[in-house]
C-alpha positions as CSV (number, residue, x, y, z in Angstrom):
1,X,80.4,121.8,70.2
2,X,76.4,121.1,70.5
3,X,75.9,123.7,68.4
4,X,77.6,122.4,65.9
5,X,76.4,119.2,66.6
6,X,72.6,120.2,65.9
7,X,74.2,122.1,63.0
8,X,75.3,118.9,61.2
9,X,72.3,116.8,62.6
10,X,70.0,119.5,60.8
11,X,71.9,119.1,57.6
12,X,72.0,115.0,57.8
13,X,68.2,114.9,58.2
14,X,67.4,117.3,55.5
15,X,69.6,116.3,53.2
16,X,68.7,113.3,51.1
17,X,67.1,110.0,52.9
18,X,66.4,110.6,56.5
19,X,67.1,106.9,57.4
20,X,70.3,107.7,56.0
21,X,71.2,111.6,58.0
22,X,69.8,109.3,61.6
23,X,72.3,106.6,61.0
24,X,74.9,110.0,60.1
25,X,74.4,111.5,63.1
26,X,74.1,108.6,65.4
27,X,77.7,107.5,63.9
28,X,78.5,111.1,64.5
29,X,77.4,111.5,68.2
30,X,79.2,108.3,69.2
31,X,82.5,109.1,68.2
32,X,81.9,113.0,70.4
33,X,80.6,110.6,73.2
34,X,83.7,107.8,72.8
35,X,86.2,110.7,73.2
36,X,84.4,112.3,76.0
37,X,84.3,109.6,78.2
38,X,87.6,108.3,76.5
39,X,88.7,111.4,77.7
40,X,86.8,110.7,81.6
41,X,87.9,107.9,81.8
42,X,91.8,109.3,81.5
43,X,91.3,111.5,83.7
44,X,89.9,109.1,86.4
45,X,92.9,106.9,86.0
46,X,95.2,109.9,85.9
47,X,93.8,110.8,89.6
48,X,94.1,107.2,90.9
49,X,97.8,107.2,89.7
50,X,98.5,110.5,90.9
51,X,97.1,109.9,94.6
52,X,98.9,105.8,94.6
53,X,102.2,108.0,93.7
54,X,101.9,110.2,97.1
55,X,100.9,107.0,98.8
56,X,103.5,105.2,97.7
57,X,106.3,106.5,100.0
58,X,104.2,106.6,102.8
59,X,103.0,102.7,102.4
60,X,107.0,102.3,102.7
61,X,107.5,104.3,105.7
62,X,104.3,103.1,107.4
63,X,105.4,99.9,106.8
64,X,108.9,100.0,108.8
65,X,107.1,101.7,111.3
66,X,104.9,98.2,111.3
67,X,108.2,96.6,111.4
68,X,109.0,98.6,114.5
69,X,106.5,97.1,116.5
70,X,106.7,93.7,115.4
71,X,110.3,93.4,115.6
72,X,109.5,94.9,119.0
73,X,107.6,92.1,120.0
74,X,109.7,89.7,118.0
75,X,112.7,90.2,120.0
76,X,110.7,90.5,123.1
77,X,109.4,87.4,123.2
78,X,113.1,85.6,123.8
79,X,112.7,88.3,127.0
80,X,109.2,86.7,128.2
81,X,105.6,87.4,128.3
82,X,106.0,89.8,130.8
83,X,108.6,92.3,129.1
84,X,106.1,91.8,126.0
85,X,103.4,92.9,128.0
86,X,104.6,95.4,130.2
87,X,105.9,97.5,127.3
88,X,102.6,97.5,125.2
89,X,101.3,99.3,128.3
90,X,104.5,101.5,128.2
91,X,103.9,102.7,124.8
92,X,100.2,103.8,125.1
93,X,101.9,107.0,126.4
94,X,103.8,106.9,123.5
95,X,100.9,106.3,121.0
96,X,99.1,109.2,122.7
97,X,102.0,111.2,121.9
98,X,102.3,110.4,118.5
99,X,98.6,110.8,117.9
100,X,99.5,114.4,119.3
101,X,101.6,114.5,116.7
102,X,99.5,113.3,113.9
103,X,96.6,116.0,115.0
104,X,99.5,119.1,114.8
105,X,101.1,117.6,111.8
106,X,97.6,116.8,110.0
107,X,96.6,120.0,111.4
108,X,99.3,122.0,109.8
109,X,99.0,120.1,106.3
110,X,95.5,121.1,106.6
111,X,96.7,124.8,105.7
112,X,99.9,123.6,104.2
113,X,98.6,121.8,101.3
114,X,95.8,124.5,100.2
115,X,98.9,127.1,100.3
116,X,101.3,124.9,98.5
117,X,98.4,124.7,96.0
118,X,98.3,128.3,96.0
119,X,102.0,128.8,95.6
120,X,102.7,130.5,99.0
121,X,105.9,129.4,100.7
122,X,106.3,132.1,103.2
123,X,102.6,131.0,104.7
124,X,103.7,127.7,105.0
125,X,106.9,128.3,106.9
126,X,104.6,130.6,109.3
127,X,102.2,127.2,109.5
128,X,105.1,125.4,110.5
129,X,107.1,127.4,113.1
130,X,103.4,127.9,114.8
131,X,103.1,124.2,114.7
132,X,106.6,123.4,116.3
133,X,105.9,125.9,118.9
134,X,103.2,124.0,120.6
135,X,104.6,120.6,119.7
136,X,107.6,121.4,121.6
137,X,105.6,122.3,124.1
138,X,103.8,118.9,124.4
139,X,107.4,117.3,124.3
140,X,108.9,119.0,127.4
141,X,105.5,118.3,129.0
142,X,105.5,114.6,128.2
143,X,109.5,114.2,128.6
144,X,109.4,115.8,132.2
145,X,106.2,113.3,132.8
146,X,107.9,109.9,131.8
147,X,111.3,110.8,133.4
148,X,109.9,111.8,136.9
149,X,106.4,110.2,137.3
150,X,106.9,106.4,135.4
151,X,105.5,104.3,137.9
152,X,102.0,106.1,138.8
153,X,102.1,106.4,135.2
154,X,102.3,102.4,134.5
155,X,100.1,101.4,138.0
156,X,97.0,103.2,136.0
157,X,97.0,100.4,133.3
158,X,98.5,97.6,135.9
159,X,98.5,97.0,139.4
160,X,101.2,93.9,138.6
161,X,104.6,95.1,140.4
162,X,106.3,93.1,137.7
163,X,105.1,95.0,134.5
164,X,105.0,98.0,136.5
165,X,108.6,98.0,137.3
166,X,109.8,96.9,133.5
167,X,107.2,99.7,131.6
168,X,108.4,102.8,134.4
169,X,111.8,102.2,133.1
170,X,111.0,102.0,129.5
171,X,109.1,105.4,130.3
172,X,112.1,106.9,132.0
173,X,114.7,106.1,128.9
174,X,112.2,106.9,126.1
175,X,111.6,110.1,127.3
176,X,114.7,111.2,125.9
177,X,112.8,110.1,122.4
178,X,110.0,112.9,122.9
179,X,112.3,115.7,122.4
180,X,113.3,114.9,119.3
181,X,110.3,113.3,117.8
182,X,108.0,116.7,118.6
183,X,110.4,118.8,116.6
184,X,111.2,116.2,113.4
185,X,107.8,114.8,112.8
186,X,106.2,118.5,112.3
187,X,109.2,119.3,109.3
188,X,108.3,115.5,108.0
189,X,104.6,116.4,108.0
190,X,105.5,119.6,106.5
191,X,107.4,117.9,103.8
192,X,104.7,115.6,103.0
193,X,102.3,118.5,102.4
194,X,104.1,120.3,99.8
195,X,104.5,117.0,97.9
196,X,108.1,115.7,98.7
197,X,107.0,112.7,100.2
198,X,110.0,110.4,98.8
199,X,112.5,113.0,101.2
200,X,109.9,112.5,104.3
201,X,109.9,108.7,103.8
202,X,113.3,108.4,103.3
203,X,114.0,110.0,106.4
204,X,111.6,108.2,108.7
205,X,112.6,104.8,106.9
206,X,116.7,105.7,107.9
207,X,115.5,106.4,111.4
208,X,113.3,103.0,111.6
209,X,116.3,100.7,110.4
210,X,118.6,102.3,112.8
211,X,116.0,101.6,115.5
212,X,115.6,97.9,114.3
213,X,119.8,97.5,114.5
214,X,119.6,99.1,117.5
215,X,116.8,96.9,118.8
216,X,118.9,93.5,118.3
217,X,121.9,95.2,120.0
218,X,120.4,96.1,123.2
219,X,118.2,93.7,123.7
220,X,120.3,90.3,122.8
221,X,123.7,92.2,124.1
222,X,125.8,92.1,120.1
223,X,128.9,93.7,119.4
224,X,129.7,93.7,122.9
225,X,126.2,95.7,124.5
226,X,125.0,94.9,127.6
227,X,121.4,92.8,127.4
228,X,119.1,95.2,128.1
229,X,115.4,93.8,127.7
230,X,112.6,96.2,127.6
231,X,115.3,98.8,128.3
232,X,117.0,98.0,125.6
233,X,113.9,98.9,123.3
234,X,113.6,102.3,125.0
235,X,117.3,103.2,123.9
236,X,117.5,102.1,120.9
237,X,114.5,104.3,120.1
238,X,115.7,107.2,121.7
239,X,119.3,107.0,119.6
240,X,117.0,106.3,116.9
241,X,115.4,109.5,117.1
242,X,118.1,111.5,118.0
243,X,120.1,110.4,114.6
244,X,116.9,111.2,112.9
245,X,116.5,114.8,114.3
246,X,119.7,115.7,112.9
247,X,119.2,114.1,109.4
248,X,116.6,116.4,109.1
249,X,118.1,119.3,110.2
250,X,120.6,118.1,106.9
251,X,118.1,118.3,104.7
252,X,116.7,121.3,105.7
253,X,120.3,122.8,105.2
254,X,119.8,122.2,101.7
255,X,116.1,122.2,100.8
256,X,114.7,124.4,98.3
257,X,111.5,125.0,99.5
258,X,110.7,124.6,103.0
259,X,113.5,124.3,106.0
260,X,113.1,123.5,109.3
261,X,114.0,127.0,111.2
262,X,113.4,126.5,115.4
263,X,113.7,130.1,115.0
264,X,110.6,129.9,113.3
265,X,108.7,129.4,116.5
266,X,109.0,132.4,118.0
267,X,108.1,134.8,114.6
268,X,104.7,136.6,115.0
269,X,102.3,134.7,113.0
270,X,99.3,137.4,113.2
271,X,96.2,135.7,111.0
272,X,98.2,132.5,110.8
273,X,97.9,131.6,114.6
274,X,94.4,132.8,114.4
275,X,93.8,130.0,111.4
276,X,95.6,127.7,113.1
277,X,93.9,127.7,116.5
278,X,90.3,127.6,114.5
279,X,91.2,124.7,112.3
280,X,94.0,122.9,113.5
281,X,93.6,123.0,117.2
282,X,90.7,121.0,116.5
283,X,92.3,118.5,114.5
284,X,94.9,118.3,117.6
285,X,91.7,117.6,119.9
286,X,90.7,115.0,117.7
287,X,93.3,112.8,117.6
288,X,93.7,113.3,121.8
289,X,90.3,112.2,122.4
290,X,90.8,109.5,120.0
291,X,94.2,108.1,121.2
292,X,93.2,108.6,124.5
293,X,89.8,106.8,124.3
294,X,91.6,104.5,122.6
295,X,94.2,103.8,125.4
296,X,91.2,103.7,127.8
297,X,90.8,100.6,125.9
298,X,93.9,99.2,127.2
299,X,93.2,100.4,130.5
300,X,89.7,98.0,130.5
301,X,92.0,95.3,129.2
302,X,94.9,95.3,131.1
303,X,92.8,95.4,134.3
304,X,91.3,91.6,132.8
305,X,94.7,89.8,133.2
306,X,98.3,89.4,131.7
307,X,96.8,87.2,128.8
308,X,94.2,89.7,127.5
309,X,97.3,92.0,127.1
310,X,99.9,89.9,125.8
311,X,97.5,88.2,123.0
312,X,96.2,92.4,122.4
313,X,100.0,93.0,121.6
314,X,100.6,91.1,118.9
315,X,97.2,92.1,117.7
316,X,98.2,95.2,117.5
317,X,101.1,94.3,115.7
318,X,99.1,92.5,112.6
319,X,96.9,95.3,112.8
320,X,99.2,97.5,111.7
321,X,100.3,96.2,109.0
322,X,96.6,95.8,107.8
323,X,96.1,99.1,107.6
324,X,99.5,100.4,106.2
325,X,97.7,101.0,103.2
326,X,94.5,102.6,104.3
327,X,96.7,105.2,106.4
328,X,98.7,105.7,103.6
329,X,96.0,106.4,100.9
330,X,94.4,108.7,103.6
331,X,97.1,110.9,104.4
332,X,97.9,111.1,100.1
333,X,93.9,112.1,99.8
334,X,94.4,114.4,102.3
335,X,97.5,116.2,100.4
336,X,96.2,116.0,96.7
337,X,92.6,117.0,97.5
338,X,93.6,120.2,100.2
339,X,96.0,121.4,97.0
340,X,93.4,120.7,94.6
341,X,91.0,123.3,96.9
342,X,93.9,125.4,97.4
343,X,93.6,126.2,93.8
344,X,90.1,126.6,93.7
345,X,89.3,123.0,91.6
346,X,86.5,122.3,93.9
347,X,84.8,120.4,91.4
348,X,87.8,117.8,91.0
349,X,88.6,117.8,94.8
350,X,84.9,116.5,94.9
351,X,85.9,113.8,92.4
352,X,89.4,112.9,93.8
353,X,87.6,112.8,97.3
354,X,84.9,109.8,95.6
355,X,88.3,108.0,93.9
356,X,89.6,107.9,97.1
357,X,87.0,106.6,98.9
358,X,86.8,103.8,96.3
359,X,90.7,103.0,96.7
360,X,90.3,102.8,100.7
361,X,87.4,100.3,100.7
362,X,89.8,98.3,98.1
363,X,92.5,98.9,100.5
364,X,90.4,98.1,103.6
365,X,89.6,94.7,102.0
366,X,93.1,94.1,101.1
367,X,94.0,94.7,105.2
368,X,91.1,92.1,106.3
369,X,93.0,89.6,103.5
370,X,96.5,90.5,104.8
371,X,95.4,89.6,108.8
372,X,93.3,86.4,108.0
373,X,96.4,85.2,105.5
374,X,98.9,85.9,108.4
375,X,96.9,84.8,111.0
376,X,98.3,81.1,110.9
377,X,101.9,81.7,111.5
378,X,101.2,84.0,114.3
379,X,98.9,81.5,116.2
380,X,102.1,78.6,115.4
381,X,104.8,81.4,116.3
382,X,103.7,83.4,119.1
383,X,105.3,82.2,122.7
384,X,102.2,82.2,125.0
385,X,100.1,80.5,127.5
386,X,97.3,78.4,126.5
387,X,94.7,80.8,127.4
388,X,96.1,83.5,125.6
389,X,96.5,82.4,122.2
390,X,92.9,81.1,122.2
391,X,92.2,85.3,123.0
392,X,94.7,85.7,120.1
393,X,92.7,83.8,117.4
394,X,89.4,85.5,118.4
395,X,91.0,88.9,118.5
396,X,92.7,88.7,115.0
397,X,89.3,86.8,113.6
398,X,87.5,90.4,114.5
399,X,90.3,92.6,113.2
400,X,90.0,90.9,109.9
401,X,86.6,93.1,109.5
402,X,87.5,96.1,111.7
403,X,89.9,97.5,109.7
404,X,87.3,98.7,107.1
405,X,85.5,100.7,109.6
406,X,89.0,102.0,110.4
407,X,89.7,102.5,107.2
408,X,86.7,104.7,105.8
409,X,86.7,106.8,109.1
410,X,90.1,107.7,108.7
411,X,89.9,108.6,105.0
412,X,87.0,110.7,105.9
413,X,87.6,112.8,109.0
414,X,92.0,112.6,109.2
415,X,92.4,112.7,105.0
416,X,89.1,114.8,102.9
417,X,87.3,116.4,106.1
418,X,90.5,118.1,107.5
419,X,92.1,118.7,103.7
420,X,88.9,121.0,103.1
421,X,89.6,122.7,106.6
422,X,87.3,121.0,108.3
423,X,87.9,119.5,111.5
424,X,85.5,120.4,113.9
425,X,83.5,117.7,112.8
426,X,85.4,114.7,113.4
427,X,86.6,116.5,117.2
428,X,82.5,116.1,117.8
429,X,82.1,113.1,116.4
430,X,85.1,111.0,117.9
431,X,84.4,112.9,121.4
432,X,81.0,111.0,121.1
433,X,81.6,108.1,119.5
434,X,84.4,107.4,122.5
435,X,83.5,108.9,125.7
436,X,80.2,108.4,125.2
437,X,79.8,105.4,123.6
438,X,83.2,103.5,123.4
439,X,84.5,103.8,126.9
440,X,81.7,103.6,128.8
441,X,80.3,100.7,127.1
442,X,83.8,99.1,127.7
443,X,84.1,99.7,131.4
444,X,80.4,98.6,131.7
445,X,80.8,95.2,129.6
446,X,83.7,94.9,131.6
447,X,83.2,95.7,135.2
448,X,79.8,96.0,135.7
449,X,78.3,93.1,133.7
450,X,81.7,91.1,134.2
451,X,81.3,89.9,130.2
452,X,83.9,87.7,129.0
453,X,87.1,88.8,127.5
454,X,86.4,88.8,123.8
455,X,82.8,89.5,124.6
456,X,84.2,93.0,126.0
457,X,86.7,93.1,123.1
458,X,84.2,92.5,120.5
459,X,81.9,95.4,121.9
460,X,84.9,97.7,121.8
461,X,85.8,97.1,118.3
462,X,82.1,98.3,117.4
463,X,82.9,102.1,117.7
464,X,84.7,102.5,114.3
465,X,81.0,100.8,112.4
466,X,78.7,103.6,114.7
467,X,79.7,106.6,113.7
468,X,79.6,105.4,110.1
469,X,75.8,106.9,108.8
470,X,77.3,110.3,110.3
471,X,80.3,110.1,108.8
472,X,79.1,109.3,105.4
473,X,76.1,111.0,105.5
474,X,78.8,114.8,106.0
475,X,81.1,113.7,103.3
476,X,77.8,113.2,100.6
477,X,77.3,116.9,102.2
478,X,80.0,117.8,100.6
479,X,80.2,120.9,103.3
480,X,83.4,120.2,103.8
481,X,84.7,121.6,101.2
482,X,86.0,125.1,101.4
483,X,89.3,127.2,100.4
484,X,90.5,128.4,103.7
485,X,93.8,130.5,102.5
486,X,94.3,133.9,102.7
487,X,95.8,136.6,100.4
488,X,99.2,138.8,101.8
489,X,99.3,136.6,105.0
């Protein structure tokens, strides 16, 4: 096509008035440049729409899951301040848990996606029974843990009798919970990786109303229950997750391209393990030292009073529905971007990787918007002592801004970093960024220079903007990038 452009230009010029072959030819090489980025411009929006559709179901099922823990709350609060509080200590152990499922589910889309791009099922059932095999491993651990340990378990976030008494037997029913959840969230990740999100979500979304019925039946006694409390919570989401276990073993029965085979755990994997323990085992240690860090967190705070951690839980709550949409775009980046260097398109996973980035700062705006709008009935609604609403009002003032840092990391290092295979980086990085900055500065603020509250909280909720020049300054790299499949695995 420049050939030919210069071609015609030549002939414009030389033929007849010169004014006239310029004017030609700049007529001419506006209309090649109007398609072209015409053409751009298509493709650009094609990309956006493509990645919103993958997010799409997961903004749903991230959004029950939001519902979850409000409802959790919601319904608590007729219980008192005290069941409120004691299980947002409880369920640390179960956020650490799911982040341990997050890193081996991320861990195996990492590998998943590229091969699903490459068109090789076999390799990704091989992912996933290598994944199941140490996620069910986790669960026994974590299961025997609850059930026979709860109460040292609860005294290391609380020395109140009270909460430790109502959060050791949460622990013990919800342990039940673990078994199943190990085994169904790696098939879901699975699912999301070769693209059949709508199935995933649907799936999750089932299990989540179940566990809101169930919630209002156990706790306020209906249809004849007993009224349970905090107890009530713990079996609802057990049954919850039993009834979703099963659904997916339904769907497995029927799939087309990947099932859910427990068989599958015990095949010899040969390269496959060795892949999976270079790229997703870091990915796993990631999201430990994160969640953990992070529950260090509520260690510091629950050591400051009953107030610091009731106001902190329904933080937590609005939080999460802040960043339903970051999460969401992330774990779609993730998936269209590691199938995109599955292929080999390098050049338009770079691309897809800048779109994305530009949707989750949109989205992390949207999440500061969505905690400042709700912020009013919260502070109006929320049963609690003076002095913790007024920690309330501070804590959802910083959260409004905290979710962007959130945001961008989590596009970065759980979405494009770990979709090109790399996830070494972000296991250094949040190792530092926590232990070495986050927790320590915490514990220092905290019990050392005996700050206030919300002085402490504030300096906490700093660790997401720190790492930023790092983070950013690998993904302009663009070193993360790289086809990590293998031919006759």
């Amino acid at each position: 096509m420049k050939d030919t452009g210069n071609n015609f230009k030549y002939v414009c010029i030389s033929s007849g008035s010169q004014i006239a072959g310029k004017l030609i030819w700049l007529i001419y090489r506006e209309k090649i440049m109007g398609n072209i980025r015409k053409k751009q411009k298509s493709t650009e929006w094609e990309s956006y729409a493509k990645i919103l559709r993958l997010a799409l179901p997961i903004i749903i099922q991230n959004l029950f899951s939001a519902a979850i823990s409000s409802t959790d709350v919601i319904m608590l609060n007729s219980v008192g301040q005290s069941a409120i509080s004691a299980v947002s200590l409880a369920v640390q152990y179960t956020n650490i848990l799911f982040m341990v499922y997050y890193g081996l589910g991320t861990g195996a889309t990492m590998l998943c996606a590229q091969y699903w791009g490459k068109g090789d099922i076999r390799a990704i059932e091989k992912v996933e029974g290598i994944a199941l095999r140490f996620s069910v491993g986790i669960s026994v651990l974590f299961a025997a843990a609850a059930a026979g340990i709860s109460e040292p378990m609860m005294i290391l976030f609380t020395k109140d009798q009270e909460l430790v008494s109502i959060g050791s037997s949460y622990l013990r029913i919800i342990s039940v919970s673990y078994l199943c959840w190990g085994i169904s969230e790696i098939y879901l990740s699975v699912l999301r990786s070769v693209e059949r999100v709508k199935i995933s979500t649907a799936l999750n979304v089932s299990a989540l109303l179940l566990n809101i019925l169930l919630n209002a039946v156990f706790i306020y006694g209906w249809f004849g229950a007993p009224k349970m409390g905090a107890q009530g919570v713990a079996l609802a989401t057990s049954l919850s997750r039993v009834v979703q276990l099963l659904a997916c073993f339904g769907v497995s029965a029927v799939s087309k391209d990947v099932r859910l085979r427990l068989g599958a755990m015990f095949e010899k994997s040969g390269v496959l393990m060795k892949d999976f323990i270079h790229l997703s085992l870091p990915a796993l240690g990631n999201d430990i030292v994160w969640s953990v860090g992070f529950s260090m967190y509520s260690v510091i705070m629950g050591h400051m009073g009953t107030d610091v951690v009731a106001a902190n839980s329904l933080v937590v709550v609005v939080r999460n529905f802040g960043t339903v949409l970051c999460f969401a775009i992330a774990s779609a980046s993730g998936i269209y971007v590691g199938k995109e260097i599955g292929a080999n398109q390098f050049e338009a996973a770079r691309e897809d990787g800048s779109r994305s980035m530009k949707l989750t700062v949109a989205a992390g705006v949207v999440g500061g918007l969505i905690v400042a709008a709700v912020m009013p009935f919260v502070l109006r609604y929320a049963s609690l002592s003076e002095t913790a609403m007024g920690y309330l009002k501070i804590m959802l003032l910083i959260n409004t801004y905290y979710i962007m840092g959130s945001a961008v990391n989590t596009t970065l290092i759980a979405g494009l970093f770990r979709a090109g295979g790399d996830s070494r980086f972000g296991f250094i990085c949040d190792t530092i960024d926590m232990w070495c900055y986050g927790v320590p500065l915490g514990f220092l603020a905290a019990f050392v220079l005996h700050l206030p509250p919300m002085w402490v909280y504030f300096l906490l909720c700093t660790d997401e903007f720190v790492k930023w020049p790092w983070v950013l300054r690998h993904y302009k790299s663009g070193k993360w990038i790289r086809n990590i499949t293998r031919e006759n695995v």
